[in-house]
TORPA-4810 file (N, C-alpha, C, O; in nm, 3 decimals):
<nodes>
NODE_1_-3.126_-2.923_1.887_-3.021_-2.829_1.865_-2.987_-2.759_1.996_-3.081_-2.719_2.064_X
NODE_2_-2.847_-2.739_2.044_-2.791_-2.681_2.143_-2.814_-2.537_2.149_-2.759_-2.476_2.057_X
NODE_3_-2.846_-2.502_2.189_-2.802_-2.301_2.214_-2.683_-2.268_2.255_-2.621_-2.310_2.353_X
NODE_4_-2.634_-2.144_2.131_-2.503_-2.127_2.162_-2.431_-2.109_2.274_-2.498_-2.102_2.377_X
NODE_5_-2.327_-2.100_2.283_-2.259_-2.020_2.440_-2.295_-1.843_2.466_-2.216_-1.792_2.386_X
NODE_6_-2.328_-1.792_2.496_-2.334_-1.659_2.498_-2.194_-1.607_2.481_-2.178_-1.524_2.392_X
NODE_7_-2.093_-1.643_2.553_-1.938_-1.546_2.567_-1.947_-1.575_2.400_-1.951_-1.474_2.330_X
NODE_8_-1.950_-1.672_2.351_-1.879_-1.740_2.192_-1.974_-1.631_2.101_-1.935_-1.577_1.997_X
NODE_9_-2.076_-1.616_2.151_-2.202_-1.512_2.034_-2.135_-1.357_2.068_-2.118_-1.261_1.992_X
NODE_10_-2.110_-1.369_2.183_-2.039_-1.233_2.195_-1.909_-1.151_2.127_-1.887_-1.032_2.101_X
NODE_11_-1.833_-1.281_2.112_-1.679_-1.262_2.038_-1.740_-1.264_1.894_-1.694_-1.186_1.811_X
NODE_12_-1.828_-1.337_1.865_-1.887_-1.349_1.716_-1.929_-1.209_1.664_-1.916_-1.158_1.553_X
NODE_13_-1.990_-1.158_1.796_-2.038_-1.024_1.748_-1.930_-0.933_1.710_-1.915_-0.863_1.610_X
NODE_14_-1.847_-0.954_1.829_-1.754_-0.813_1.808_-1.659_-0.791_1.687_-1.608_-0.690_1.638_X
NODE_15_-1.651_-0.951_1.650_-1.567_-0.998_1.560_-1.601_-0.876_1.406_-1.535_-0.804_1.331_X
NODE_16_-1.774_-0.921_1.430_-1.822_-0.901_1.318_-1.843_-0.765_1.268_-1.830_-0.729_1.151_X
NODE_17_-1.877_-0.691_1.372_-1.888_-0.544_1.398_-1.730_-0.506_1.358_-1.738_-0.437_1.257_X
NODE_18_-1.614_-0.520_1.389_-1.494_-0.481_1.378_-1.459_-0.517_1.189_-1.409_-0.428_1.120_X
NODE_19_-1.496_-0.655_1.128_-1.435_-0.666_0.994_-1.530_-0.543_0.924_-1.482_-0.466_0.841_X
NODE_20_-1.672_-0.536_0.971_-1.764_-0.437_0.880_-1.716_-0.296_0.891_-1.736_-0.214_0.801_X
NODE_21_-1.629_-0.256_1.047_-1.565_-0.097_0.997_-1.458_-0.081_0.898_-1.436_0.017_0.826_X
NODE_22_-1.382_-0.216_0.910_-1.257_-0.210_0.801_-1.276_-0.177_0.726_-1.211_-0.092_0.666_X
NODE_23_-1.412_-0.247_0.681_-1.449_-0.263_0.541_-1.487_-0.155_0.489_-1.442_-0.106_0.385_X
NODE_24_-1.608_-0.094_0.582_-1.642_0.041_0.541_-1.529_0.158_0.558_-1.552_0.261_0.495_X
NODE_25_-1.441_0.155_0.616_-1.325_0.242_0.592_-1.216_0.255_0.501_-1.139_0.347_0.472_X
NODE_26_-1.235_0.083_0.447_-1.135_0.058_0.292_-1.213_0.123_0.183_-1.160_0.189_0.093_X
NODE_27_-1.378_0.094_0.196_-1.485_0.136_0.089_-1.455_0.276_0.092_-1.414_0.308_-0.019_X
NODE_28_-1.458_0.363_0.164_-1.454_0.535_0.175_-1.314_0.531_0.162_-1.308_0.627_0.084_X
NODE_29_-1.179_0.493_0.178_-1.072_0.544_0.150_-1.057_0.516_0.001_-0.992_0.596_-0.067_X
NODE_30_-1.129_0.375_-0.071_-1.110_0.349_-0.210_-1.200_0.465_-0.340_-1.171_0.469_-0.460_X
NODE_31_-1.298_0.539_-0.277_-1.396_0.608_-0.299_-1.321_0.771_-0.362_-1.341_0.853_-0.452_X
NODE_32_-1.222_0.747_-0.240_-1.155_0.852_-0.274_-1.016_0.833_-0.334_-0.980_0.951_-0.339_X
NODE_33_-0.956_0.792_-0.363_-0.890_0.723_-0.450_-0.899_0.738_-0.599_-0.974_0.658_-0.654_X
NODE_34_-0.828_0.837_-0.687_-0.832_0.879_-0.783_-0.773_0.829_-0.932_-0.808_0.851_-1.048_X
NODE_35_-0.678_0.760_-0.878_-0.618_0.663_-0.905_-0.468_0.723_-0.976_-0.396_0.680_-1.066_X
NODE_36_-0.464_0.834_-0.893_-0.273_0.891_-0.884_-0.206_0.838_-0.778_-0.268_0.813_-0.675_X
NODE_37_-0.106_0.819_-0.786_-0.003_0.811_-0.680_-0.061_0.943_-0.540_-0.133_1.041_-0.561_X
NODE_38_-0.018_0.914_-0.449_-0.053_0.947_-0.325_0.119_1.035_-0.290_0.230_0.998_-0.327_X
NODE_39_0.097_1.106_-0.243_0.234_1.152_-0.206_0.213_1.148_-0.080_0.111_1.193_-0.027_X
NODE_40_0.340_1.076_0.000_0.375_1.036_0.152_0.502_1.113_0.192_0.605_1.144_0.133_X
NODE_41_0.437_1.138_0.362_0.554_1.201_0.380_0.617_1.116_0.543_0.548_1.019_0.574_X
NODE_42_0.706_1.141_0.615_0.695_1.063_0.709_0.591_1.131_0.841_0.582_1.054_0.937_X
NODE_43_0.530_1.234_0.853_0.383_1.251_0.934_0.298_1.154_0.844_0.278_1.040_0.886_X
NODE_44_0.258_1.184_0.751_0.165_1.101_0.708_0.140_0.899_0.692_0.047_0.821_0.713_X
NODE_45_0.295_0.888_0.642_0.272_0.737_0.596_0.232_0.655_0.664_0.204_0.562_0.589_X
NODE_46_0.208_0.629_0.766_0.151_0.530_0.887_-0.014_0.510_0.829_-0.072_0.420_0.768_X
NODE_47_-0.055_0.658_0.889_-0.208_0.665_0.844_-0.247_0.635_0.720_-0.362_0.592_0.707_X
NODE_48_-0.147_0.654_0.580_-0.243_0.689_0.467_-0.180_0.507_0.432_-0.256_0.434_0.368_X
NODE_49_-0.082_0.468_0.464_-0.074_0.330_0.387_-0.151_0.245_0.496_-0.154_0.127_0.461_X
NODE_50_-0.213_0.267_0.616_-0.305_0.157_0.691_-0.438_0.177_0.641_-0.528_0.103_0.679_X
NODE_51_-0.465_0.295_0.536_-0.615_0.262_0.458_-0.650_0.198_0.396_-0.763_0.156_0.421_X
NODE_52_-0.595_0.157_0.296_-0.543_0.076_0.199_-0.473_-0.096_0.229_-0.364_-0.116_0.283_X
NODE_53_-0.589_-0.229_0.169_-0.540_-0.320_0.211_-0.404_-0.335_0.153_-0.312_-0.391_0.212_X
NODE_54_-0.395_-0.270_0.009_-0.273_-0.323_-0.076_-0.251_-0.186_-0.119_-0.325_-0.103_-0.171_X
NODE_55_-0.075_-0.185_-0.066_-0.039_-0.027_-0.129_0.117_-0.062_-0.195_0.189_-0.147_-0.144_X
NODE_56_0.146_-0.003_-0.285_0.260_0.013_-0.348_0.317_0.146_-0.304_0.248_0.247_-0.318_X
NODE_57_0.447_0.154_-0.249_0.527_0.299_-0.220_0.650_0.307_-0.288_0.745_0.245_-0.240_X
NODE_58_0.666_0.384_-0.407_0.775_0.404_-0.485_0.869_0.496_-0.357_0.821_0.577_-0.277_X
NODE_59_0.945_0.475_-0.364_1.038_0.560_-0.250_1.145_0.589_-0.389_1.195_0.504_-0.463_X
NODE_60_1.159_0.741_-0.392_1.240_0.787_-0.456_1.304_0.934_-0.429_1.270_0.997_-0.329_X
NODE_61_1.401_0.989_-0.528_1.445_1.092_-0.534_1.444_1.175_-0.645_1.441_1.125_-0.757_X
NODE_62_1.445_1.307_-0.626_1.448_1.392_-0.743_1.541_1.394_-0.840_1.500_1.412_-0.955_X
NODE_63_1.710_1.374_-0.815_1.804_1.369_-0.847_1.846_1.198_-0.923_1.948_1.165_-0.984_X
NODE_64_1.724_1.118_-0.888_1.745_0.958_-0.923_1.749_0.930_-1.057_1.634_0.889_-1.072_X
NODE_65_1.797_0.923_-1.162_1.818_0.878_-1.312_1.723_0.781_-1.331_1.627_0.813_-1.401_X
NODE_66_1.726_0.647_-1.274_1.589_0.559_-1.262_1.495_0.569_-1.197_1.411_0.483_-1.227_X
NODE_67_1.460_0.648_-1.105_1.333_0.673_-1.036_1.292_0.737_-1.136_1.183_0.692_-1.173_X
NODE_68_1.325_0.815_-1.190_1.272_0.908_-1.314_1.200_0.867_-1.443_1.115_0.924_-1.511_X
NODE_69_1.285_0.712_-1.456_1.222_0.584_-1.545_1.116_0.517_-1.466_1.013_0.487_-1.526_X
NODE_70_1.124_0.491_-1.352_1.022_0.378_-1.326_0.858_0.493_-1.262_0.752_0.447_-1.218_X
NODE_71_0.895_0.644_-1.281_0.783_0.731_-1.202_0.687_0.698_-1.305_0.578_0.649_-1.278_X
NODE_72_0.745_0.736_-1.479_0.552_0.693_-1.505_0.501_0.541_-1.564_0.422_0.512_-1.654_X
NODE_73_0.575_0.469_-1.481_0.537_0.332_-1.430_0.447_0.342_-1.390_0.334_0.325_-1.436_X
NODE_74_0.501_0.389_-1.247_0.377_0.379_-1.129_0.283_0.490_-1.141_0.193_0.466_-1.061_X
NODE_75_0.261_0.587_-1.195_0.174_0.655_-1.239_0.046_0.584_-1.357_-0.077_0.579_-1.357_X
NODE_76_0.148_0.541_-1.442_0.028_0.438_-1.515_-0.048_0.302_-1.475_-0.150_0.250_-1.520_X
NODE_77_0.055_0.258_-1.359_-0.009_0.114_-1.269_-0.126_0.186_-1.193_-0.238_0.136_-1.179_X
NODE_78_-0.098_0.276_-1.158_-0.222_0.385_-1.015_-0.308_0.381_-1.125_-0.408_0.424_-1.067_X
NODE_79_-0.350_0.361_-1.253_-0.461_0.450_-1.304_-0.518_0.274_-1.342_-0.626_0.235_-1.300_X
NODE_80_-0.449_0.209_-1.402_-0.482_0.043_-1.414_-0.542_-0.034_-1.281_-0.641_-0.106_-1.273_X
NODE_81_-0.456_0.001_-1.187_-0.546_-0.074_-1.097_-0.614_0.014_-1.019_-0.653_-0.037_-0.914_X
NODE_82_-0.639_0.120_-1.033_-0.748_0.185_-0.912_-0.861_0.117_-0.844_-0.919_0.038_-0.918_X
NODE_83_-0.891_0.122_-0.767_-0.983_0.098_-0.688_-0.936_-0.042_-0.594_-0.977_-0.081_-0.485_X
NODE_84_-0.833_-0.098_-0.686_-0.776_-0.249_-0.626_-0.663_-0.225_-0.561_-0.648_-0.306_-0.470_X
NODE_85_-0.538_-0.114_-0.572_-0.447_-0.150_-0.541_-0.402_0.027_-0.561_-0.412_0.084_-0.670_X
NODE_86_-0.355_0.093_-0.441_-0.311_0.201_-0.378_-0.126_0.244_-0.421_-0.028_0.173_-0.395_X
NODE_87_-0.125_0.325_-0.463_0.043_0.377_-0.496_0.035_0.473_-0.415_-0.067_0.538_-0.390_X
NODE_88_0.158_0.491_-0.364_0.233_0.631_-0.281_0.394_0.652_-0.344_0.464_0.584_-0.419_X
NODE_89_0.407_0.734_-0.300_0.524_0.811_-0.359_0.591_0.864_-0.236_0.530_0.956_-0.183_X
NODE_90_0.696_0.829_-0.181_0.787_0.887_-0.051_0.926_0.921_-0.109_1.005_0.833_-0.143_X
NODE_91_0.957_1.074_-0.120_1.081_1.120_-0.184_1.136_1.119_-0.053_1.100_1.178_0.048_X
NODE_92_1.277_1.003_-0.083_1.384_1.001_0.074_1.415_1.086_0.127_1.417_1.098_0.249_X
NODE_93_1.460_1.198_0.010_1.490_1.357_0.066_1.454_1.436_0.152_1.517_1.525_0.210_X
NODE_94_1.355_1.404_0.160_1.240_1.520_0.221_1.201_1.430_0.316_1.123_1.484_0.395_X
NODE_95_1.230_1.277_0.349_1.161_1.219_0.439_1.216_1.088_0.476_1.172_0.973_0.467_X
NODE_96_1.358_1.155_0.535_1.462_1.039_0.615_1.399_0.939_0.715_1.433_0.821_0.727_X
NODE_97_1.325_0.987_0.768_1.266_0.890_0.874_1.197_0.779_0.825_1.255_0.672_0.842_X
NODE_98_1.067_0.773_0.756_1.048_0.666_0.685_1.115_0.552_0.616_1.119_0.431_0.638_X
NODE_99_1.177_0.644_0.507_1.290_0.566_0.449_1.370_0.465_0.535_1.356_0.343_0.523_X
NODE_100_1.445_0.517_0.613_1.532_0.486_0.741_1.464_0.352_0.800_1.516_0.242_0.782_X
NODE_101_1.372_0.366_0.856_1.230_0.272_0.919_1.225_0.137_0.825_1.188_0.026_0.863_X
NODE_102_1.260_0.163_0.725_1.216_0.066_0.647_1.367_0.005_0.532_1.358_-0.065_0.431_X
NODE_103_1.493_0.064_0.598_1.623_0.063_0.537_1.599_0.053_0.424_1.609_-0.053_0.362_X
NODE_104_1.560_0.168_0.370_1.595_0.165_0.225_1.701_0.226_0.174_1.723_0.344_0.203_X
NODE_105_1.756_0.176_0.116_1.942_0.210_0.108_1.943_0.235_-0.065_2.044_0.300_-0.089_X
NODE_106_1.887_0.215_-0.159_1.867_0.210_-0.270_1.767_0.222_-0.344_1.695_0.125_-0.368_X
NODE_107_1.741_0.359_-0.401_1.681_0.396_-0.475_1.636_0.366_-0.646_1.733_0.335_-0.716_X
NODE_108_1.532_0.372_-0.700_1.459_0.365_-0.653_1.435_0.198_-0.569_1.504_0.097_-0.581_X
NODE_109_1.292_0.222_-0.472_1.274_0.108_-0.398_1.082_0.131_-0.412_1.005_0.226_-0.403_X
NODE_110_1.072_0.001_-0.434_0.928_-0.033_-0.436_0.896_-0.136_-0.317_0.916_-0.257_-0.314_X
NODE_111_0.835_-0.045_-0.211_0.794_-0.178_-0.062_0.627_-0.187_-0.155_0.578_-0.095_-0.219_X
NODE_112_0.576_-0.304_-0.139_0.409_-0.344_-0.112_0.368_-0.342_-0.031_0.445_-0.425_0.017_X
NODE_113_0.291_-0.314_0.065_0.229_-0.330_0.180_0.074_-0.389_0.183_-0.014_-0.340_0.112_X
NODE_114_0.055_-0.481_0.256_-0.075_-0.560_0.304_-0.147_-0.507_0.399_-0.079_-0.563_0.485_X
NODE_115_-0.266_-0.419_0.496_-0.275_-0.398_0.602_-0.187_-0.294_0.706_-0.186_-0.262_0.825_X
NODE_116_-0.117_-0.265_0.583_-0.027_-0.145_0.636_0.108_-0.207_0.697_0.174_-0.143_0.779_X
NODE_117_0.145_-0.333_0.653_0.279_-0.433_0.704_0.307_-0.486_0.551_0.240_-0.552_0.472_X
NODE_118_0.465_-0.415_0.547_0.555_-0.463_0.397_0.551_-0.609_0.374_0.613_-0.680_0.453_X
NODE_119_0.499_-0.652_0.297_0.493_-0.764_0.242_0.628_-0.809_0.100_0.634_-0.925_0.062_X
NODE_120_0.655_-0.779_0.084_0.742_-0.730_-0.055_0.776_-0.619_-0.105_0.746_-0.508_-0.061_X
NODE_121_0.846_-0.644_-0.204_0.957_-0.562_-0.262_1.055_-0.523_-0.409_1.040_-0.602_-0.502_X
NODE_122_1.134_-0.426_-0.426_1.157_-0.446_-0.569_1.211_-0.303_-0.565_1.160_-0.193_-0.548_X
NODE_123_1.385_-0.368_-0.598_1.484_-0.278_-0.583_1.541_-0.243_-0.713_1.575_-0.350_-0.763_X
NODE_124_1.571_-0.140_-0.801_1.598_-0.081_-0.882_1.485_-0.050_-0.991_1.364_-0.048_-0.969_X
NODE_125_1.535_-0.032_-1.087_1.427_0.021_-1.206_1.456_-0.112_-1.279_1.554_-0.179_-1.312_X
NODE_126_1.320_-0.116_-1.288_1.249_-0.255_-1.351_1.103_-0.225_-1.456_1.013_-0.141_-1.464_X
NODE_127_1.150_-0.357_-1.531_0.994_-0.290_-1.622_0.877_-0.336_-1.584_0.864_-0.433_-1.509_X
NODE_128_0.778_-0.265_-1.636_0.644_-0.286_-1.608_0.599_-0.432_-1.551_0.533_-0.461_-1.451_X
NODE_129_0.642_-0.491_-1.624_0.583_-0.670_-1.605_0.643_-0.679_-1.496_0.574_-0.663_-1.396_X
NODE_130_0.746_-0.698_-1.483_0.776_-0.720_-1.328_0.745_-0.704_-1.209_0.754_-0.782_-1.114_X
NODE_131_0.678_-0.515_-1.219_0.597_-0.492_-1.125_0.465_-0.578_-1.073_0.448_-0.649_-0.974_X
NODE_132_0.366_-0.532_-1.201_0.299_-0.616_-1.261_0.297_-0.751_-1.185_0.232_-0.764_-1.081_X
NODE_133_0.373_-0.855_-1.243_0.394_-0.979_-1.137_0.368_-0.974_-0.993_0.285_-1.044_-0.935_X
NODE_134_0.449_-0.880_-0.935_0.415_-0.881_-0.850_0.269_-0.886_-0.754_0.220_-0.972_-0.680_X
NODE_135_0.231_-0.755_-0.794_0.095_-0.760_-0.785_-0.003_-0.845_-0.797_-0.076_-0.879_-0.704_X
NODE_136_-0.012_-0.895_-0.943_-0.113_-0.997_-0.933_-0.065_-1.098_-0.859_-0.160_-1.172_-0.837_X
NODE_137_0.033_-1.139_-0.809_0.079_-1.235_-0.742_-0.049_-1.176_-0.568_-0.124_-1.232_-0.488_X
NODE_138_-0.015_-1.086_-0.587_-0.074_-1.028_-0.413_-0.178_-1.006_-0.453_-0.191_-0.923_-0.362_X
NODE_139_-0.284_-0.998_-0.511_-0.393_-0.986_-0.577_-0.430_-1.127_-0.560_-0.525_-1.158_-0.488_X
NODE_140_-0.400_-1.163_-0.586_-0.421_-1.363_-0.618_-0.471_-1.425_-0.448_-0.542_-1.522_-0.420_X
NODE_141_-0.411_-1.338_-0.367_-0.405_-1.393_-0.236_-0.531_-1.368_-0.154_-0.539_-1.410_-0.039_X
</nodes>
C-alpha cells in the first residue's frame, strides 16, 4: 500500500473540518427553530436564510388579499416540517431592498432557498399541495 500524498491529506482535512462546522451550525440554528415563520427584514435576510440549508420566504404585504390566504399556509407548513425545512416571512413594505434584490414584482411570492441561493419559486396564492410539491421535490434532493 502507497502512503498518501500529504498536500491531498491536508485538503482532506480541511475539507472535513469545514462540512463538520456547517453541520454543527445547521444543528444549533435547527435547535432553535420553533417551527414559526421567521420574520426577515432586509438587515437581517442574508444571515438568517444562510442558516438554514432549505428555507421558504413568503414575501408579502399587509394590504395583500392573497397573502392573507396563503399566511396560514405557511404558518401551518413551519409547524409540519420543522426541523427539516425553515419559513421566513419578508413584508415588501417595510423591506424594499430585499424584495428588489430578488425582483419580486408580485405578491404574494414564495422564493426557496438552498444554502442561502434561490432555488425556486411560486407566484400567487396557491394551495397547500402545491407548495407542498414543491418541497418534497427539494427534500428528495
Amino acid at each position: 500500500m502507497s502512503a498518501e500524498d500529504p498536500e491531498l491529506q491536508g485538503i482532506k482535512e480541511k475539507k472535513l473540518v469545514e462540512m463538520m462546522r456547517r453541520t454543527r451550525a445547521q444543528l444549533q440554528a435547527a435547535e432553535k427553530y420553533d417551527g414559526k415563520p421567521i420574520i426577515l427584514s432586509d438587515s437581517t435576510f442574508s444571515s438568517e436564510i444562510s442558516k438554514y440549508p432549505l428555507m421558504v420566504v413568503d414575501f408579502w404585504a399587509a394590504w395583500c388579499g392573497p397573502c392573507r390566504m396563503v399566511a396560514p399556509i405557511v404558518e401551518q407548513l413551519a409547524k409540519e416540517y420543522s426541523g427539516r425545512v425553515a419559513f421566513g416571512k419578508l413584508n415588501v413594505d417595510e423591506n424594499p431592498l430585499t424584495s428588489g434584490e430578488f425582483q419580486v414584482q408580485s405578491i404574494p411570492t414564495l422564493l426557496i432557498f438552498r444554502d442561502g441561493q434561490p432555488i425556486d419559486g411560486i407566484i400567487g396564492a396557491v394551495p397547500k399541495y402545491q407548495i407542498e410539491s414543491k418541497l418534497k421535490a427539494q427534500l428528495g434532493n
